[in-house]
C-alpha positions as CSV (number, residue, x, y, z in Angstrom):
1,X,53.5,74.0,4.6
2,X,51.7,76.5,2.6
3,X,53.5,80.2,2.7
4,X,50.6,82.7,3.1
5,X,52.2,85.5,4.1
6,X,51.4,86.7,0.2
7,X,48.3,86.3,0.4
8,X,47.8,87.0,4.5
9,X,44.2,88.0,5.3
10,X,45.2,91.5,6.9
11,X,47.0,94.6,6.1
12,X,50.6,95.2,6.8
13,X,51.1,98.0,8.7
14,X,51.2,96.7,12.0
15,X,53.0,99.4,14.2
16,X,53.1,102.3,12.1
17,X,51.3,105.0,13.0
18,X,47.9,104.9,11.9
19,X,47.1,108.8,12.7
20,X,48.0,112.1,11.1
21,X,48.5,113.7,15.3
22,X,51.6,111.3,15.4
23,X,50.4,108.9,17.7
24,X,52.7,105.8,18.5
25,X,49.8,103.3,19.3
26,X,49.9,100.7,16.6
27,X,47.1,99.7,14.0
28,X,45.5,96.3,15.3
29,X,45.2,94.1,12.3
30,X,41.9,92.5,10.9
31,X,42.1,89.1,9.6
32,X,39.4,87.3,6.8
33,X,37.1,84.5,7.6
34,X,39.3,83.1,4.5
35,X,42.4,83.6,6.0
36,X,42.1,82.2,9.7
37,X,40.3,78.6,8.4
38,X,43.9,78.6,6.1
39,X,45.8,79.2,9.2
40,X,43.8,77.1,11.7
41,X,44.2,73.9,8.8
42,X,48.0,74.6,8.7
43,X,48.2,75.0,12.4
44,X,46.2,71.7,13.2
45,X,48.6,70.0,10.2
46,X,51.8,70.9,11.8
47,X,54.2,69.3,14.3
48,X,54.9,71.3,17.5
49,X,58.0,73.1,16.1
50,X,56.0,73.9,12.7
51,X,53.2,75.0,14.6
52,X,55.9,78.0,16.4
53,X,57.1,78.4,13.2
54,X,53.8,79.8,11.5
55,X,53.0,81.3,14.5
56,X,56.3,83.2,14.3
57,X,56.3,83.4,10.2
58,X,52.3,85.5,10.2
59,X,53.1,87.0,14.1
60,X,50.4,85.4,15.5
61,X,49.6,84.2,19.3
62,X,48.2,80.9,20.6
63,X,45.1,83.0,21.6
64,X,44.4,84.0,18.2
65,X,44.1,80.3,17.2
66,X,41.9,79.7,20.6
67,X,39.7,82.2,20.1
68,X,39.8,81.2,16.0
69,X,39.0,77.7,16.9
70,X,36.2,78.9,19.2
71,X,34.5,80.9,16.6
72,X,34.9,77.6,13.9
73,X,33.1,75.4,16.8
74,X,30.5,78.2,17.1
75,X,29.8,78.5,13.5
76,X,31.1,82.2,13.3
77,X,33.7,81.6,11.1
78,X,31.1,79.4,8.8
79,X,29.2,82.8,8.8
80,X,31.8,85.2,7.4
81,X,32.8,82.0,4.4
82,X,31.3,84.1,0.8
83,X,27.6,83.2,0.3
84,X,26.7,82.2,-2.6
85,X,24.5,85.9,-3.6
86,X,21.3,86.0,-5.5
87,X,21.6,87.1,-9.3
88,X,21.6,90.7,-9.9
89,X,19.0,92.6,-11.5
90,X,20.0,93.0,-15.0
91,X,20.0,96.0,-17.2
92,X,16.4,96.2,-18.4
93,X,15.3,95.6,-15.0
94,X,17.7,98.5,-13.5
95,X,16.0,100.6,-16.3
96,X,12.6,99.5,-15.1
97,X,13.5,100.7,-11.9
98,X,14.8,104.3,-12.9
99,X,12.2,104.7,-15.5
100,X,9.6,103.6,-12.5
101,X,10.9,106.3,-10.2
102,X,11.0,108.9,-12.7
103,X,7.1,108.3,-13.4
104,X,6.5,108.6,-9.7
105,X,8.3,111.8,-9.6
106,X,6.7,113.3,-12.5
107,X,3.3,111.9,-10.9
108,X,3.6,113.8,-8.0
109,X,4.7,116.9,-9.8
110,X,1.8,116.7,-11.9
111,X,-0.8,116.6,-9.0
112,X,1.4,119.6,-7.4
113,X,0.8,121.5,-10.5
114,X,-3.0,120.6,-11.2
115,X,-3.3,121.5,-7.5
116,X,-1.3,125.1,-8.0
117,X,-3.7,125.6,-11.1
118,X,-7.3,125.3,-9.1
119,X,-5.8,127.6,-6.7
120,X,-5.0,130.0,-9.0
121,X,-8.7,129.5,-11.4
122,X,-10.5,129.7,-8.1
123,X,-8.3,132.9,-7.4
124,X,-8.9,134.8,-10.4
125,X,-13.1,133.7,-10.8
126,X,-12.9,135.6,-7.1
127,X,-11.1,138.4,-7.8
128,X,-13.7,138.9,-11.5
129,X,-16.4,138.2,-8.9
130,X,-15.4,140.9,-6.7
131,X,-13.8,143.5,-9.7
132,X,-17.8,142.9,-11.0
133,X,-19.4,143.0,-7.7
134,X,-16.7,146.6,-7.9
135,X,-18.2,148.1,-11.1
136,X,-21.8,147.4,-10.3
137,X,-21.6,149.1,-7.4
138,X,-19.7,152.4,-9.0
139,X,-22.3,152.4,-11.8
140,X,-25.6,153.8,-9.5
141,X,-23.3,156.9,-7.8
142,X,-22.6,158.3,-11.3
C-alpha cells in the first residue's frame, strides 16, 4: 500500500479553529479530484482489514468512498482530472494585445479632444460674431 498521507489532497488543520472570534467548529477538509481516484484505487486494492486501515491512516468514512465512487460512475471525478490547456499567448502576442488597447485608448481620447476643439472654434467665431455685431452697433451713437 501506497502511504499518501504526504502527499494527501487536503489541508491539515482539521479541528483547529478556522476563525479569529474563537469559534470551536472545525474546518471541513477539501479533497483533489487527484487525490480521491488514489484513495478509491487503494481502497478497491485492499483486503477488508487494509481497507480500515487507510480509512483510519487519512481519517476518512465509508461515505466518503460512496459518495467518491458515485461521482467516478457519474463522470464528476473525470471532470475535475487536469485538462490538457490550450497554449498560451506568447510574448509578442501579449504585446499585441497591450499595444492594441493602448491605440484604442488613445483613439478615443483623440475624438474627445477634436470634439472639445469644434466646441471651443465654434465658441470663439460666436463670441467675434457677436463682439463685431457689439462694435457695429456702438459706432452710429457716437
Amino acid at each position: 500500500m501506497t502511504d499518501l498521507t504526504d502527499t494527501a489532497g487536503h489541508d491539515e488543520r482539521v479541528g483547529t479553529s478556522s476563525s479569529a472570534s474563537g469559534s470551536d467548529r472545525p474546518k471541513r477538509r477539501t479533497f483533489t479530484a487527484e487525490y480521491k481516484l488514489a484513495i478509491l484505487e487503494e481502497y478497491e486494492q485492499a483486503d477488508t482489514a487494509g481497507k480500515g486501515a487507510l480509512l483510519r491512516r487519512e481519517r476518512l468514512l465509508t461515505s466518503h468512498i460512496s459518495e467518491w465512487r458515485r461521482a467516478r460512475k457519474g463522470g464528476a471525478l473525470k471532470a475535475l482530472e487536469p485538462r490538457t490547456r490550450k497554449p498560451g499567448r506568447s510574448p509578442a502576442e501579449i504585446e499585441n494585445e497591450k499595444l492594441r488597447q493602448e491605440k484604442d485608448k488613445l483613439a478615443k481620447e483623440l475624438a474627445q479632444t477634436k470634439a472639445a476643439l469644434e466646441i471651443v472654434g465654434k465658441a470663439h467665431a460666436l463670441l467675434e460674431m457677436l463682439s463685431e455685431s457689439a462694435d457695429s452697433d456702438e459706432k452710429p451713437k457716437k
